[in-house]
C-alpha positions as CSV (number, residue, x, y, z in Angstrom):
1,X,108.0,108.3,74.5
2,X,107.3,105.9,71.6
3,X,107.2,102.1,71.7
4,X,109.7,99.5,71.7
5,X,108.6,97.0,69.6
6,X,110.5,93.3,68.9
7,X,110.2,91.0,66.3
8,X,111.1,87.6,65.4
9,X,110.8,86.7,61.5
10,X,111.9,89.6,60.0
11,X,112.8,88.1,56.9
12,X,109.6,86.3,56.2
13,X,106.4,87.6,54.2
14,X,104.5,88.9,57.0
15,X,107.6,89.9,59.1
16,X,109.1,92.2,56.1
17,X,106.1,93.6,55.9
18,X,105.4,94.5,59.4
19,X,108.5,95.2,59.7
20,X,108.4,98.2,57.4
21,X,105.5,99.5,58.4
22,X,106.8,99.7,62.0
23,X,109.7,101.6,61.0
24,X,107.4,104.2,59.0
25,X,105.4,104.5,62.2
26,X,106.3,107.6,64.3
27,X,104.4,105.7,67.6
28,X,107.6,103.3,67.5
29,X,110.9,104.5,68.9
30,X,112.9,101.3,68.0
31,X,112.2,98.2,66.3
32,X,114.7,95.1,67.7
33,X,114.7,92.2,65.5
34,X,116.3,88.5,66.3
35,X,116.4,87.0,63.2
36,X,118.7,84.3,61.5
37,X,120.6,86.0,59.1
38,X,121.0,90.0,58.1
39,X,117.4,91.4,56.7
40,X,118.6,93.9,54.5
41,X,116.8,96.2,55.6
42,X,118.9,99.6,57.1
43,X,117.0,101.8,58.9
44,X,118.4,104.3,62.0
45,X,115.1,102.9,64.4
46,X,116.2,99.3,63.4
47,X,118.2,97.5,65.9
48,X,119.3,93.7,64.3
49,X,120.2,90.6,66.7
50,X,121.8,87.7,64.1
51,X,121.5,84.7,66.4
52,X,120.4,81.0,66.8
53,X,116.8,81.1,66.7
54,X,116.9,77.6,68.5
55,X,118.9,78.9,71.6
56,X,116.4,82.7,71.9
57,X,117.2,81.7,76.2
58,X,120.5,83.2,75.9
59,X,119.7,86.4,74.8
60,X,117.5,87.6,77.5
61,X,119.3,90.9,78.3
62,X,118.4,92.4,74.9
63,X,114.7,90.4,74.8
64,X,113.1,93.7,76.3
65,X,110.2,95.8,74.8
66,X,106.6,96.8,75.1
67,X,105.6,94.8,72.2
68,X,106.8,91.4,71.3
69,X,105.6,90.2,67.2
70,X,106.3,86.5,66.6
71,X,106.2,85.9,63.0
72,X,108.1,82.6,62.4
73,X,106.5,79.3,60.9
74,X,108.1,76.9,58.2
75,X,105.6,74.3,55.8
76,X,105.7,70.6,55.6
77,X,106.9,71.4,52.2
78,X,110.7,73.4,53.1
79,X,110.9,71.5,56.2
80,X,110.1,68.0,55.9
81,X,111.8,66.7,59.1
82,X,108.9,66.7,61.9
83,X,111.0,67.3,65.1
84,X,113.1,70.0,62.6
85,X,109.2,71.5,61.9
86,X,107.8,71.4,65.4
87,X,111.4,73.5,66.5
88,X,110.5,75.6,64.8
89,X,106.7,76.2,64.7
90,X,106.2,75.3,68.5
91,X,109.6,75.8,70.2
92,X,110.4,79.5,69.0
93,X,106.9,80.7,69.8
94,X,107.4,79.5,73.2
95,X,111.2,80.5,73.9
96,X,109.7,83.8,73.1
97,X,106.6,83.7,75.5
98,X,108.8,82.3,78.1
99,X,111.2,85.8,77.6
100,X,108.3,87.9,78.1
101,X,106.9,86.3,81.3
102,X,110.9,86.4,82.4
103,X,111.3,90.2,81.6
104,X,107.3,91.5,82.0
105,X,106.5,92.6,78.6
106,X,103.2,92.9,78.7
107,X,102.3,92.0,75.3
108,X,103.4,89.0,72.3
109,X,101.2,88.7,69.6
110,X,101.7,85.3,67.4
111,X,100.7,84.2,64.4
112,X,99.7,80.8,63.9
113,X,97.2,79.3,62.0
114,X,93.3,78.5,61.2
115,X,92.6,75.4,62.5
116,X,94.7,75.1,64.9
117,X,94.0,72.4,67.8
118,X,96.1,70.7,70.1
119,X,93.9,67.1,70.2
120,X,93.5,67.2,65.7
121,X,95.5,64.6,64.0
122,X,97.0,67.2,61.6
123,X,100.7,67.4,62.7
124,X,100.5,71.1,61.3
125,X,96.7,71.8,62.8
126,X,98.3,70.1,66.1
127,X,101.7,71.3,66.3
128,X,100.0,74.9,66.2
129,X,97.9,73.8,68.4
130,X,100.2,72.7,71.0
131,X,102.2,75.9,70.4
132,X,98.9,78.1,71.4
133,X,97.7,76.0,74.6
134,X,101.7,76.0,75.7
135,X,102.2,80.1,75.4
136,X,98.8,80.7,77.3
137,X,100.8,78.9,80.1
138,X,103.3,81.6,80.3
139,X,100.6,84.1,81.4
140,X,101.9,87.0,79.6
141,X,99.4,89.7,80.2
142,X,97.9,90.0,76.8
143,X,98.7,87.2,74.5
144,X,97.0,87.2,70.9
145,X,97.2,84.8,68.3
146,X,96.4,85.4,64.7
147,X,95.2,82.4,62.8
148,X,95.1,83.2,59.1
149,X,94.0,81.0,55.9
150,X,96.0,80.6,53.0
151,X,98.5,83.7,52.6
152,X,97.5,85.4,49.1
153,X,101.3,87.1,48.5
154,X,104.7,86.5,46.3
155,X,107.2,84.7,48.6
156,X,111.3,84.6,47.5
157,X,111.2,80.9,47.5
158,X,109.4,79.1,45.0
159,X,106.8,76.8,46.0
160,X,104.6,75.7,42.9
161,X,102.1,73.5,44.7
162,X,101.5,76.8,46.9
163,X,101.2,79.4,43.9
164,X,98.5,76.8,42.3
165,X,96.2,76.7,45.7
166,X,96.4,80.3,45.7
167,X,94.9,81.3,42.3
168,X,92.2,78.2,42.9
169,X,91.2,80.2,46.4
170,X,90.8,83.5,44.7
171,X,88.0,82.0,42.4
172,X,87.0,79.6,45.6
173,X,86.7,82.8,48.0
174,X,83.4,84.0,45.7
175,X,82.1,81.0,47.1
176,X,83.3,81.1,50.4
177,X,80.5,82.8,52.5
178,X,78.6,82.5,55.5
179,X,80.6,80.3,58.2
180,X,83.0,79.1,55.2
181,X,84.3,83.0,54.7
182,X,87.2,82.5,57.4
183,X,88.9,79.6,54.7
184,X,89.3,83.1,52.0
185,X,92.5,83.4,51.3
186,X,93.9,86.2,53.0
187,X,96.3,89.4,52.2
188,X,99.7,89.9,54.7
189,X,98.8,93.8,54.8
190,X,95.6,92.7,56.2
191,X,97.3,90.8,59.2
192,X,100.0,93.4,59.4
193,X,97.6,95.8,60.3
194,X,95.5,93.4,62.3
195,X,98.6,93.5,64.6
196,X,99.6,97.0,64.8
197,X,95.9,97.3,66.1
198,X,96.4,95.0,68.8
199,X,99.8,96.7,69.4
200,X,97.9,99.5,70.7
201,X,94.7,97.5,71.6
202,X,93.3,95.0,73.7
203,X,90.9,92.8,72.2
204,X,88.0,90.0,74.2
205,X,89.3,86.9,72.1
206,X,93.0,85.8,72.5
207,X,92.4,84.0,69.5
208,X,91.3,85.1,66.4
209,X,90.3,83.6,63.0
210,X,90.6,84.7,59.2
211,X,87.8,85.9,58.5
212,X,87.8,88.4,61.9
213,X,91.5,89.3,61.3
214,X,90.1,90.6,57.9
215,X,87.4,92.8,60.1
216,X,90.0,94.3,62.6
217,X,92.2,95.1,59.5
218,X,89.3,97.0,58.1
């Protein structure tokens, strides 16, 4: 019998993308998803929950599988608001760790970010942060986090400031070696398969960096 894999962020650059690849994946039986608003994706394994992301606690009947991928996160830039931001980057992330401990899924792999660190005085490094040292708490058996650079990939919203940084990494990764190679921009195939390998396998660190993310990938 295949897996049962969940998702949360189904509709952003990395969730679409793992997304589909889960569905093209014969080791998956079904693929729930708890997402804002309808994916448009149709598929006959994919089974969609349109809810408030901010109340995840009420829907912990149908929070059950053997895999739980948490791919939500905002920017400073689209949501300005701090305590709208830390909702969403810490509270989510959380609400879902806390399902898992409720209804023993063994496993809830989370992306988050390089750099993170509850004690920096980045509200994004800390927030993230925060968010890691507060889902460890929940003891779910095996609890990864991914902590990517900047995202090399076309997102449906426009953010200028973001497409600029991008093309300066891609020259910037050539010089980007030695302990300076996990700030290379990074690919979301790359962390996609990243976590369809930890899906199916442990790993020593629970969290891992760029630059390593890129290794597993390969």
């Amino acid at each position: 019998m295949g897996k049962t894999a969940l998702l949360l962020g189904i509709t952003g650059l990395v969730g679409e993308a793992l997304a589909k690849s889960i569905l093209a994946d014969a080791r998956y039986d079904k693929l729930i998803s708890f997402h804002r608003r309808k994916s448009g994706i149709a598929h006959p394994k994919l089974e969609e929950h349109v809810v408030d992301l901010f109340e995840l606690q009420n829907h912990a009947d149908s929070f059950k599988a053997d895999v739980v991928f948490c791919c939500i996160g905002t920017t400073q830039a689209k949501t300005s608001d701090k305590e709208e931001y830390k909702k969403i980057d810490y509270g989510i992330p959380l609400a879902a760790a806390k399902l898992c401990s409720i209804n023993n899924i063994p496993k809830l792999i989370v992306i988050s970010a390089l750099g993170a660190d509850p004690k920096s005085s980045v509200f994004y490094n800390k927030t993230k942060g925060e968010m890691e040292r507060d889902v460890l708490k929940q003891n779910v058996k095996e609890t990864y986090f991914l902590q990517p650079s900047l995202l090399a990939g076309n997102r449906e919203e426009q953010r200028t400031v973001e497409k600029l940084a991008i093309g300066a990494f891609k020259l910037f990764n050539l010089f980007l070696v030695g302990p300076l190679k996990k700030y290379q921009s990074i690919k979301p195939e790359a962390i996609v398969r990243t976590m369809q390998y930890l899906a199916f396998n442990t790993y020593s660190e629970n969290r891992i960096e760029s630059d390593e993310i890129k290794k597993i990938a390969n």
